[in-house]
MOPAC internal coordinates of N, CA, C and O (Angstrom, degrees):
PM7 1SCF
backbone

  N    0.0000 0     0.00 0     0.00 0    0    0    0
  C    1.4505 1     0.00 0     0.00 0    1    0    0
  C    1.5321 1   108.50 1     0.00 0    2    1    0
  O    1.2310 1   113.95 1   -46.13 1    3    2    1
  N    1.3882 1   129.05 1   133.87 1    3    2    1
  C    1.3851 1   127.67 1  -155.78 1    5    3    2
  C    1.6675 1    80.50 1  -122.09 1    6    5    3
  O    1.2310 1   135.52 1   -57.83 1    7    6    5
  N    1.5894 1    87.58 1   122.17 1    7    6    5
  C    2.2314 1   106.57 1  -179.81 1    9    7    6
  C    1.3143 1    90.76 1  -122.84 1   10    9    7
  O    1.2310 1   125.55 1   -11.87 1   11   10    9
  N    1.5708 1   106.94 1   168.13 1   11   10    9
  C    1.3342 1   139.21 1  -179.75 1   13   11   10
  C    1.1290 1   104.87 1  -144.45 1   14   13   11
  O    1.2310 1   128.11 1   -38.98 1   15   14   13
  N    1.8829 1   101.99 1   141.02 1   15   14   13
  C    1.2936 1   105.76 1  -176.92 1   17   15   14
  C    1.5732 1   108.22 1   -98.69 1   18   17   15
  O    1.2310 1   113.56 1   -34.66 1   19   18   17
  N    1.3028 1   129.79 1   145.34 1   19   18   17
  C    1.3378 1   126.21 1  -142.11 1   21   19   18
  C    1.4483 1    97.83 1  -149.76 1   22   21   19
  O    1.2310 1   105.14 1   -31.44 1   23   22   21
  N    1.3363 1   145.10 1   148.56 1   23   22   21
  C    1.6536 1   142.83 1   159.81 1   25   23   22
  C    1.8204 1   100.57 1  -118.60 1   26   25   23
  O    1.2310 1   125.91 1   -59.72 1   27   26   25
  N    1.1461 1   106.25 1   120.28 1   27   26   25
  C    1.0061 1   119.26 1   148.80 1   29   27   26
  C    1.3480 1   143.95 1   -84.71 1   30   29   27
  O    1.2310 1   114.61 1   -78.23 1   31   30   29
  N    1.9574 1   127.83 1   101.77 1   31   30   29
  C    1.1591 1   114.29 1  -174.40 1   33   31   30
  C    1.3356 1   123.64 1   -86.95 1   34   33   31
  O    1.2310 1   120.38 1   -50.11 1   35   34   33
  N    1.4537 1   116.88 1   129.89 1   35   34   33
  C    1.4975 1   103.11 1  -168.01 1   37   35   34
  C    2.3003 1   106.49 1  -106.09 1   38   37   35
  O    1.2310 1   121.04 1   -36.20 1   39   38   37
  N    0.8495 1   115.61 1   143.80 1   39   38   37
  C    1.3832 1   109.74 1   171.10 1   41   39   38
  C    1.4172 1   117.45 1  -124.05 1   42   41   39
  O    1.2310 1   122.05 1   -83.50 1   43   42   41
  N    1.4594 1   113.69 1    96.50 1   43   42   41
  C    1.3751 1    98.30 1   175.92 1   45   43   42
  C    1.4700 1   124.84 1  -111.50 1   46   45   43
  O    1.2310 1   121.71 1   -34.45 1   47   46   45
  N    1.4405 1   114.32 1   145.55 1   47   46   45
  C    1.0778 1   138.65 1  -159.00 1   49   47   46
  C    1.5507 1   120.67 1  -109.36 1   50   49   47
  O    1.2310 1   117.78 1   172.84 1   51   50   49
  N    1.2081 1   121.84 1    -7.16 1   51   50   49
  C    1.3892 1   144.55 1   176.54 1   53   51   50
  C    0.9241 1   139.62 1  -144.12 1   54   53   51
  O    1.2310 1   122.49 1   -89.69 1   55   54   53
  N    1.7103 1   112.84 1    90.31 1   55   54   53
  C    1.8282 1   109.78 1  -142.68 1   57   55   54
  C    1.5485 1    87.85 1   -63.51 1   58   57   55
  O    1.2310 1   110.19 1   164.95 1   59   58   57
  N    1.1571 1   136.03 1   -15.05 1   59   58   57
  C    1.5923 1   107.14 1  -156.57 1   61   59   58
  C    2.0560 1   110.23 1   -83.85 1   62   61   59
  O    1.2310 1   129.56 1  -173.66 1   63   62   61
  N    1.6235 1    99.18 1     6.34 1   63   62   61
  C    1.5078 1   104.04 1   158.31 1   65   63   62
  C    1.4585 1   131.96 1   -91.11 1   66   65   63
  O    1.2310 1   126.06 1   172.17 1   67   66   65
  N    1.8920 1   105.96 1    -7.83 1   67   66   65
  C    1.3230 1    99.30 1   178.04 1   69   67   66
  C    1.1736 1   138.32 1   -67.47 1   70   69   67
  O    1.2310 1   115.91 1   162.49 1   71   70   69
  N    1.3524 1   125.38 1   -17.51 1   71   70   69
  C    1.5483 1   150.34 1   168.29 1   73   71   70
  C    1.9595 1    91.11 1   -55.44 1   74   73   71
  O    1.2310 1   119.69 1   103.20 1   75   74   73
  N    1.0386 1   118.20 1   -76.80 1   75   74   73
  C    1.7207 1   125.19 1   173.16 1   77   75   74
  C    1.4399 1   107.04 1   -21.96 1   78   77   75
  O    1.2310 1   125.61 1   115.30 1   79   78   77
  N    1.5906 1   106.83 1   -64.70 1   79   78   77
  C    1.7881 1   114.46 1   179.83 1   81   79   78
  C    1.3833 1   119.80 1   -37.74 1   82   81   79
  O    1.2310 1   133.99 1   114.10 1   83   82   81
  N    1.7489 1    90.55 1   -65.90 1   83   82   81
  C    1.4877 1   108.53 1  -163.52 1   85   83   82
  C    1.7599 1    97.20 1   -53.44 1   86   85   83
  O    1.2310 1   119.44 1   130.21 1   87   86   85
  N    1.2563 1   118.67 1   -49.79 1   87   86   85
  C    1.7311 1   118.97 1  -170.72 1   89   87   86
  C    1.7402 1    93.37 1   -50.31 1   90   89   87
  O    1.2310 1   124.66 1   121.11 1   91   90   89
  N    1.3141 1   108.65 1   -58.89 1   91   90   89
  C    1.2570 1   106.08 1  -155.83 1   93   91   90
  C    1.7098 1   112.62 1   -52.47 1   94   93   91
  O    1.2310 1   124.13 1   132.80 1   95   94   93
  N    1.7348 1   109.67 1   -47.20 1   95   94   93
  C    1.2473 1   125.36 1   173.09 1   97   95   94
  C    1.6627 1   118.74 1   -29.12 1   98   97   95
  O    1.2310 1   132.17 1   127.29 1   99   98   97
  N    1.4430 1    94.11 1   -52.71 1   99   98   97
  C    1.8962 1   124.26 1   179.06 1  101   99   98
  C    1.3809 1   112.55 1   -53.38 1  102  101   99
  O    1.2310 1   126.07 1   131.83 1  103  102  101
  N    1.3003 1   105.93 1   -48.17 1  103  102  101
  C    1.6663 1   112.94 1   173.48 1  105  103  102
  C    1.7149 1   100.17 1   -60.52 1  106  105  103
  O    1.2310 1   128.28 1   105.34 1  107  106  105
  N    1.3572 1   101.65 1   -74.66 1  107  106  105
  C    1.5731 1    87.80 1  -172.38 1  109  107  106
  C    1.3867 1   124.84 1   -55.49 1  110  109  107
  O    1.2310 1   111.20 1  -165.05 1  111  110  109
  N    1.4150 1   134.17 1    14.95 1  111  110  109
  C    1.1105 1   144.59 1  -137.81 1  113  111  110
  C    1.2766 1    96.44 1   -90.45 1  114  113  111
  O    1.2310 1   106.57 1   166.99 1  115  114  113
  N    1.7574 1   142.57 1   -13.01 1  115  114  113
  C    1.4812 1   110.38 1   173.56 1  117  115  114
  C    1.5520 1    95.19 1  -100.34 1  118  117  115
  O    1.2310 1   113.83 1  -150.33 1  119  118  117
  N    1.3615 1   129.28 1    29.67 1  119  118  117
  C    1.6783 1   109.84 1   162.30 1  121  119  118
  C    1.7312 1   114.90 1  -114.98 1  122  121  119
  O    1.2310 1   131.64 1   168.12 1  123  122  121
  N    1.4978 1    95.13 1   -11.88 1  123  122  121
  C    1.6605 1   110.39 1   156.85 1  125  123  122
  C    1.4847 1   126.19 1   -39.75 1  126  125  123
  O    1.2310 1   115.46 1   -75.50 1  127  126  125
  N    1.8482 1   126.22 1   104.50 1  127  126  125
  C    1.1449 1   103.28 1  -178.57 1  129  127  126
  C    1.5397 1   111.48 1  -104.45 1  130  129  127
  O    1.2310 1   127.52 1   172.97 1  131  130  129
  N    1.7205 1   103.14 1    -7.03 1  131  130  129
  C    1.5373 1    97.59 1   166.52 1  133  131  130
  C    1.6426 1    88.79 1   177.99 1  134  133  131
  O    1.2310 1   120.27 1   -14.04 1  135  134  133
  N    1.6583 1   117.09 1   165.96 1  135  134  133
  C    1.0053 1   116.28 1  -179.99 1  137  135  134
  C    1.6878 1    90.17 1  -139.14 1  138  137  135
  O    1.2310 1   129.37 1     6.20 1  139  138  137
  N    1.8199 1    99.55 1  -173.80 1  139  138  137
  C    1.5206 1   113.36 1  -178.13 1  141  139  138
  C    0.8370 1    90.06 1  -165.65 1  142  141  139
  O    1.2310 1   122.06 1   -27.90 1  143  142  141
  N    1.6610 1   113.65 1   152.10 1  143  142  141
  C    1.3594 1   138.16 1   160.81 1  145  143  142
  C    1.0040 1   134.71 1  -132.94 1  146  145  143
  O    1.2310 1   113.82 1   -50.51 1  147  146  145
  N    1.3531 1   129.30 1   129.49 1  147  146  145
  C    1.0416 1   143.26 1  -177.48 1  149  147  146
  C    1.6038 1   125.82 1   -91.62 1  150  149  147
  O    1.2310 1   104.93 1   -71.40 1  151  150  149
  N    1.4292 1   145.47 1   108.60 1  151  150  149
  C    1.2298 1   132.16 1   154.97 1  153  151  150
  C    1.6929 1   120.00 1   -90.95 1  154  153  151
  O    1.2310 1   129.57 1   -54.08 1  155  154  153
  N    1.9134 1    99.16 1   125.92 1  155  154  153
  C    1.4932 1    88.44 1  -164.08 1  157  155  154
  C    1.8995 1    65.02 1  -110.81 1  158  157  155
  O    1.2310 1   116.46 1   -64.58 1  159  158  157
  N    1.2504 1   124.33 1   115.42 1  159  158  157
  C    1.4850 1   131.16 1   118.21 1  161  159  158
  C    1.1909 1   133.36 1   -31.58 1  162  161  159
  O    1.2310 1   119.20 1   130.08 1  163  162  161
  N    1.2455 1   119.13 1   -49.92 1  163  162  161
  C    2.0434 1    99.93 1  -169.38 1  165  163  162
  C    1.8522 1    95.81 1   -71.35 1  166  165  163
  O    1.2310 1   121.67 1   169.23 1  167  166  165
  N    1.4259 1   114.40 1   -10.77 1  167  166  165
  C    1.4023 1   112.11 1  -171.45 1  169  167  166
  C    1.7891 1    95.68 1   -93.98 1  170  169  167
  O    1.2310 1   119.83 1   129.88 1  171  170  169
  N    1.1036 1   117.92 1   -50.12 1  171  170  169
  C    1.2532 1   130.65 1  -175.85 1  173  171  170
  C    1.8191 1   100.46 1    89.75 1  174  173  171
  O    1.2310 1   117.78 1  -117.11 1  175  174  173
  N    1.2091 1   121.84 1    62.89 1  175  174  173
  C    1.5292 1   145.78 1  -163.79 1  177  175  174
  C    1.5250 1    91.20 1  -129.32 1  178  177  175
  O    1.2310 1   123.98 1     1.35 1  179  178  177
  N    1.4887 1   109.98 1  -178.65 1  179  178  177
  C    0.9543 1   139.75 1   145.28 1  181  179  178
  C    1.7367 1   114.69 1  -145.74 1  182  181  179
  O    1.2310 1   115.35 1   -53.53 1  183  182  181
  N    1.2413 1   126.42 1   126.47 1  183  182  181
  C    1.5131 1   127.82 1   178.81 1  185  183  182
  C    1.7657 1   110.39 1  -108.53 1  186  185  183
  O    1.2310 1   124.73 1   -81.19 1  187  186  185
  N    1.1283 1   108.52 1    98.81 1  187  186  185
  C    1.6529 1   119.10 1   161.84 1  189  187  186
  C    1.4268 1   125.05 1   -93.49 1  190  189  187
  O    1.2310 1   130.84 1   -52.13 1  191  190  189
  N    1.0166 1    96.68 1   127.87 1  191  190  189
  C    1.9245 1   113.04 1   165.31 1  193  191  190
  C    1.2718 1   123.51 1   -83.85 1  194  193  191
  O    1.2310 1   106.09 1   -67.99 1  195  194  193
  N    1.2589 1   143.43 1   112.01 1  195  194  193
  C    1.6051 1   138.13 1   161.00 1  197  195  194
  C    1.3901 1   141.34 1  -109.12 1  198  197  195
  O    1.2310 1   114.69 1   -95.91 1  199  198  197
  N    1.0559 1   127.66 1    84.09 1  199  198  197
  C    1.4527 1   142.26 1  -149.34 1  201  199  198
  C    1.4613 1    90.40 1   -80.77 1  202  201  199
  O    1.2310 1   120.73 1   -57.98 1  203  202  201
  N    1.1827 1   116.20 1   122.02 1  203  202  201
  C    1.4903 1   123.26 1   166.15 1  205  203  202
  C    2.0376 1   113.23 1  -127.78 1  206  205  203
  O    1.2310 1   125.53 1   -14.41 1  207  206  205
  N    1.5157 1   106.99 1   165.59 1  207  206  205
  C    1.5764 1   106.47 1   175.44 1  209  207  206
  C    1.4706 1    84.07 1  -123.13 1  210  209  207
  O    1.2310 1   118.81 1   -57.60 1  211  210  209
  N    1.3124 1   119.88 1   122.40 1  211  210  209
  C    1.5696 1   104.57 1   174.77 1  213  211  210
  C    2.1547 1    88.95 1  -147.47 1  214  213  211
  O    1.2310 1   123.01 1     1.96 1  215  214  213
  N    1.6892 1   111.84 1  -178.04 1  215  214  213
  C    1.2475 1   120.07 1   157.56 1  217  215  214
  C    1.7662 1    94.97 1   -74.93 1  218  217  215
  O    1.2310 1   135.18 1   -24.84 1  219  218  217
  N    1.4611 1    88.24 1   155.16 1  219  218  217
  C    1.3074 1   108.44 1  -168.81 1  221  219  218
  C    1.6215 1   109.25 1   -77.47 1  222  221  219
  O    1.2310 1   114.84 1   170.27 1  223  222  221
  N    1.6747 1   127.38 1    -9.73 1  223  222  221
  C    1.3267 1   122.53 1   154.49 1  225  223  222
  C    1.3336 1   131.55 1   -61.84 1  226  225  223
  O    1.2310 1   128.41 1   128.78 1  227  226  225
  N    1.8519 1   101.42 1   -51.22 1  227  226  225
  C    1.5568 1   101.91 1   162.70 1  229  227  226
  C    1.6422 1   125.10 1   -67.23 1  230  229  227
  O    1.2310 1   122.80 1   166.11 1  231  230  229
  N    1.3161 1   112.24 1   -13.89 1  231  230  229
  C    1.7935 1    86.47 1   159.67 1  233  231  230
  C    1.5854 1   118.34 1   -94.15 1  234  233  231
  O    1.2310 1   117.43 1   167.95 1  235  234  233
  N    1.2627 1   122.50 1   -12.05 1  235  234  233
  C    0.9178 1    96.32 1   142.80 1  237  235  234
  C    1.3303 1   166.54 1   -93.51 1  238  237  235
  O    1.2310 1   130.65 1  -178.90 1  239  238  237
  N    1.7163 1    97.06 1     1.10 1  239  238  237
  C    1.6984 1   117.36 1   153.44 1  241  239  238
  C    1.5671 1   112.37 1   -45.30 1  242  241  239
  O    1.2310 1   123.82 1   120.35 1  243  242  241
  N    1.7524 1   110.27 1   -59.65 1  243  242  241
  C    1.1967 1   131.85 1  -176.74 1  245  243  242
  C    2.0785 1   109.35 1   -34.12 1  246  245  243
  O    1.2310 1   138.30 1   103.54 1  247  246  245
  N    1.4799 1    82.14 1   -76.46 1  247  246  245
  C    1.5712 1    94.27 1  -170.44 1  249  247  246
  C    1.4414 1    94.75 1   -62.80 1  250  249  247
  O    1.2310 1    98.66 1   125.02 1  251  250  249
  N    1.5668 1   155.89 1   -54.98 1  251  250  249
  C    1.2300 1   139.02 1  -175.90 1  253  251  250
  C    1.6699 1   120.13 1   -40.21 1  254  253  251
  O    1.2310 1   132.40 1   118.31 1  255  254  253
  N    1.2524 1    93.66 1   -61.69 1  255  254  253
  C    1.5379 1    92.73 1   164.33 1  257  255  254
  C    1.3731 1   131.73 1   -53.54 1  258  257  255
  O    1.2310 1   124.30 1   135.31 1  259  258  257
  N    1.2458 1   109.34 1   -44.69 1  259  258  257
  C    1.5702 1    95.05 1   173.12 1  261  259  258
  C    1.7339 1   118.09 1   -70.90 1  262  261  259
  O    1.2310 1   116.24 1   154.37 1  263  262  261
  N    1.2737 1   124.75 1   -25.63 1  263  262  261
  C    1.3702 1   141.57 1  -175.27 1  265  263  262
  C    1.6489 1   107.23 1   -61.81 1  266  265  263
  O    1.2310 1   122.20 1   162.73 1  267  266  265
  N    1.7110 1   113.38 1   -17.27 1  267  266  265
  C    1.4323 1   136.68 1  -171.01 1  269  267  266
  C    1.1837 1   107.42 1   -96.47 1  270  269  267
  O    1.2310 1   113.66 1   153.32 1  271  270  269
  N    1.8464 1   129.59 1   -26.68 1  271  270  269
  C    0.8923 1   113.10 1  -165.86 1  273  271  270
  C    1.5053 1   102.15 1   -77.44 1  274  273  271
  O    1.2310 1   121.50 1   -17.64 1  275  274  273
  N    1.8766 1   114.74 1   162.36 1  275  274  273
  C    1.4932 1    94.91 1   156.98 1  277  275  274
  C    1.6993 1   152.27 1   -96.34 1  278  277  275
  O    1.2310 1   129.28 1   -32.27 1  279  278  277
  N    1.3539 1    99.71 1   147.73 1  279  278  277
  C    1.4120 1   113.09 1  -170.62 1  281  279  278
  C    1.6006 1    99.56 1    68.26 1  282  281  279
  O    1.2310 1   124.35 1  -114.61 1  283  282  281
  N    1.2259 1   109.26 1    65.39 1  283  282  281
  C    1.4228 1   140.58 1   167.20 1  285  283  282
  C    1.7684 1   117.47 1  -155.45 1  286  285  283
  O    1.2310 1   126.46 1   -57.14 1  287  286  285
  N    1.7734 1   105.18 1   122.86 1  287  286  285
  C    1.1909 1    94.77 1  -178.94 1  289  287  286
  C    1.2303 1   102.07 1  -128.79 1  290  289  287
  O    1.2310 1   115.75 1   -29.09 1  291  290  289
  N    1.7417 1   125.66 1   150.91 1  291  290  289
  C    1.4667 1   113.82 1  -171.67 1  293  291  290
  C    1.7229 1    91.49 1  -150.49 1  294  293  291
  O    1.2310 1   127.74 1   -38.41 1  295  294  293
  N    1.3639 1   102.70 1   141.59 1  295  294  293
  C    1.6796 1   122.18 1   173.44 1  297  295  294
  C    1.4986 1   108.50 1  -138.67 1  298  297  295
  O    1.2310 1   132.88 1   -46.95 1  299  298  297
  N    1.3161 1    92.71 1   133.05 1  299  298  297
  C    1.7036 1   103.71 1  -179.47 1  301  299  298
  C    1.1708 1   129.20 1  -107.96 1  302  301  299
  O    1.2310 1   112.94 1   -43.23 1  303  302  301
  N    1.1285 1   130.95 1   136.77 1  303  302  301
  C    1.9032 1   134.05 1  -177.62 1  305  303  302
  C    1.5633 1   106.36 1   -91.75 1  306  305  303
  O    1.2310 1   118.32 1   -11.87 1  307  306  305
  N    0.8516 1   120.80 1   168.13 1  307  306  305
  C    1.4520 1   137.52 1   171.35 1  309  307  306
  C    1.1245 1   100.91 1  -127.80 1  310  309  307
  O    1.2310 1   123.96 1   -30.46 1  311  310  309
  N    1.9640 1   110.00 1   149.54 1  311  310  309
  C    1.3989 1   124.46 1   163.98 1  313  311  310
  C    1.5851 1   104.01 1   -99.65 1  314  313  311
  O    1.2310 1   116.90 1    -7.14 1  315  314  313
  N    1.4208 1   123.50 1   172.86 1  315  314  313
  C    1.6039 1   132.07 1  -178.52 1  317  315  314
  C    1.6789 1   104.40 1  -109.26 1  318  317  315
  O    1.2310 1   128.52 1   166.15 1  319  318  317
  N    1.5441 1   101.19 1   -13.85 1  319  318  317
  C    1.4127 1   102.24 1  -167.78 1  321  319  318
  C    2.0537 1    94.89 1   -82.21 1  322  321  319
  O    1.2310 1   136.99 1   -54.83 1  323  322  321
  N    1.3927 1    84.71 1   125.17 1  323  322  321
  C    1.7520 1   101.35 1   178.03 1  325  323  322
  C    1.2859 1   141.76 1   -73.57 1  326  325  323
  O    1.2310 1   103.86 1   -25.14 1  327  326  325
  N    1.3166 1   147.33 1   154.86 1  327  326  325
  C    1.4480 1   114.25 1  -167.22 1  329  327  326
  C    1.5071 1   109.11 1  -100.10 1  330  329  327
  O    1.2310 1   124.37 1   -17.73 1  331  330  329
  N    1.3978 1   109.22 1   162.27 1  331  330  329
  C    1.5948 1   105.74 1  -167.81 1  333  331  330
  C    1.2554 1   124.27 1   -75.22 1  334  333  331
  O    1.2310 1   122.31 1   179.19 1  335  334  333
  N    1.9622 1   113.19 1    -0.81 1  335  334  333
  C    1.7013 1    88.17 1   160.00 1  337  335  334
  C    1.5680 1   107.39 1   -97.99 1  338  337  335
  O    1.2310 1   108.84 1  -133.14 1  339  338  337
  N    1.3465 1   138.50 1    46.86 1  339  338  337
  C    1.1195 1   156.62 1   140.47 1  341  339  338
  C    1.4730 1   120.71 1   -46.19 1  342  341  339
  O    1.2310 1   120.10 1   180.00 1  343  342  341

């Protein structure tokens, strides 16, 4: 199976979607290789990072869906480094 390693930034803006995230996060949870969170208060945000190795459909299932929830916004990077049955 040929994965990419990918970070997903997530910004959320409406705690009453984090319950949605976190489920959603859980599902994708065996291509998760670590996450972070951020609470920015004076903004009243929260900024998360999610580094995943997944096929390149499921991150972008992943990040679409979360980008849907509301007052949640998420953009994803790609790495160049390839996977080893490449």
């Amino acid at each position: 199976m040929n994965t990419r390693i990918a970070l997903i930034g997530i910004i959320v803006e409406k705690e009453a979607s984090v319950e949605q995230l976190n489920r959603l996060l859980h599902e994708y949870g065996d291509y998760v290789i670590g996450r972070m969170g951020i609470p920015y208060r004076k903004r009243n945000v929260n900024i998360i990072s999610v580094a995943v190795d997944a096929p390149q459909d499921v991150i972008s299932a992943m990040s679409g869906k979360i980008g849907r929830l509301d007052g949640i916004s998420a953009k994803t990077v790609y790495s160049n480094i390839k996977s080893d049955d490449e």
